[in-house]
Legacy VTK file of the C-alpha trace (Angstrom):
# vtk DataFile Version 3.0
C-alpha trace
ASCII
DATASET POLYDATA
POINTS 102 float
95.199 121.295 99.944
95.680 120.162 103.887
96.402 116.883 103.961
93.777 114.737 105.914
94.174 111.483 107.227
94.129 108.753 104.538
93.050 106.477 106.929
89.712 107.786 107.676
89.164 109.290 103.811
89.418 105.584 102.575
88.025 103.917 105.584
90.973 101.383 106.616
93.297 100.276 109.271
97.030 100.325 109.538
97.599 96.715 108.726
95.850 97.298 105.456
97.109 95.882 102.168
97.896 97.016 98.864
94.818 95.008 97.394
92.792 96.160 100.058
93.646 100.173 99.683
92.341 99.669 95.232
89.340 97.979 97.020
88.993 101.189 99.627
89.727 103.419 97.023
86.850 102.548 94.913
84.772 101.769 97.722
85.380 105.532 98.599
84.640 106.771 94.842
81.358 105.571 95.085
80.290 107.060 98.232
81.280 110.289 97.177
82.304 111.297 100.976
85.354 112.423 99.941
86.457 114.650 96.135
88.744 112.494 93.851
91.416 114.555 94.460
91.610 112.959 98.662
91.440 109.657 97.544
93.771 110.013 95.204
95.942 111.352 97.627
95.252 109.323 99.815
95.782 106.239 98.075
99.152 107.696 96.791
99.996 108.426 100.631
99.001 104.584 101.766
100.638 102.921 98.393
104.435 104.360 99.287
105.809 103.085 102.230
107.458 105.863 103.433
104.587 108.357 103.253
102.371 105.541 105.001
105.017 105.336 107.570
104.453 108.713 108.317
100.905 109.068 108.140
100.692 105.808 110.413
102.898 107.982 112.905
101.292 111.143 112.583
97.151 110.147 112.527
97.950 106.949 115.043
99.747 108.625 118.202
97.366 109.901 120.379
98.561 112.480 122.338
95.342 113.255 123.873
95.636 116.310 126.557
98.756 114.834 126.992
100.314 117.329 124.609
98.449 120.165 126.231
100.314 119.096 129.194
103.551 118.544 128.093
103.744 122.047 126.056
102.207 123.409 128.767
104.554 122.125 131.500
108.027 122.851 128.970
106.564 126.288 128.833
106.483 126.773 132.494
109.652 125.491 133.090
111.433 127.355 130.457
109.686 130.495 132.249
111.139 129.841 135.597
114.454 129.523 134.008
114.170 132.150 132.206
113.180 134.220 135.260
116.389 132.669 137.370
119.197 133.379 134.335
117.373 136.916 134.682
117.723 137.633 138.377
121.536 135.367 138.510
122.633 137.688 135.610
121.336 140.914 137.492
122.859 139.511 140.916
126.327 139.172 138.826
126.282 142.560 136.984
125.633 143.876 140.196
128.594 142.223 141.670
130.456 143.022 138.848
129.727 146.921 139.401
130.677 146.434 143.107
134.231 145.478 141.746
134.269 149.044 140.960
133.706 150.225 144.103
136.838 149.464 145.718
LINES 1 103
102 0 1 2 3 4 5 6 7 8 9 10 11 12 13 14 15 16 17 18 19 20 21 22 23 24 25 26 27 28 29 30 31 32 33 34 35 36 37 38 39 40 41 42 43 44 45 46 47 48 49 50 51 52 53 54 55 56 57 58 59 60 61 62 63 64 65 66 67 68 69 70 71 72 73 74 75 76 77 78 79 80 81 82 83 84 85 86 87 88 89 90 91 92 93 94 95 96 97 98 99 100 101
């Protein structure tokens, strides 16, 4: 199962606390939005701190186009070095074969 954001599946903010996620969590049981199996997972995810640490890092950082832009811009880069390793290591193989010549 993908893991969604347990945020949204039980309807709650980051500063929430551990009384209010057993209030979200029936809350969410009754509406039925979501199976048992996401809440429960959900609730499981927002009860430990670590994997709420995460999930507050992963579902909370909007990266908006940003990331499109980033990847985008690395990807470019990377292919004009790529292309300038490629013609300095033909200019230096050919000056390496011109050591031959003499």
């Amino acid at each position: 199962m993908k893991m969604k954001n347990p945020f949204v599946i039980l309807d709650v903010d980051r500063s929430v606390t551990q009384k209010d996620i057993i209030l979200a969590v029936s809350r969410a049981m009754r509406e039925k939005k979501y199976s048992a199996a996401e809440i429960a997972v959900a609730q499981k995810t927002l009860l430990d701190p670590v994997s709420r640490a995460c999930a507050s890092f992963l579902y909370h950082i909007d990266f908006g186009d940003k990331k499109k832009k980033i990847c985008g811009s690395i990807m470019d880069d990377y292919e004009l070095l790529t292309k300038a390793d490629e013609d300095a290591l033909n200019n230096n193989s050919l000056e390496y074969l011109d050591l031959f010549d003499s």
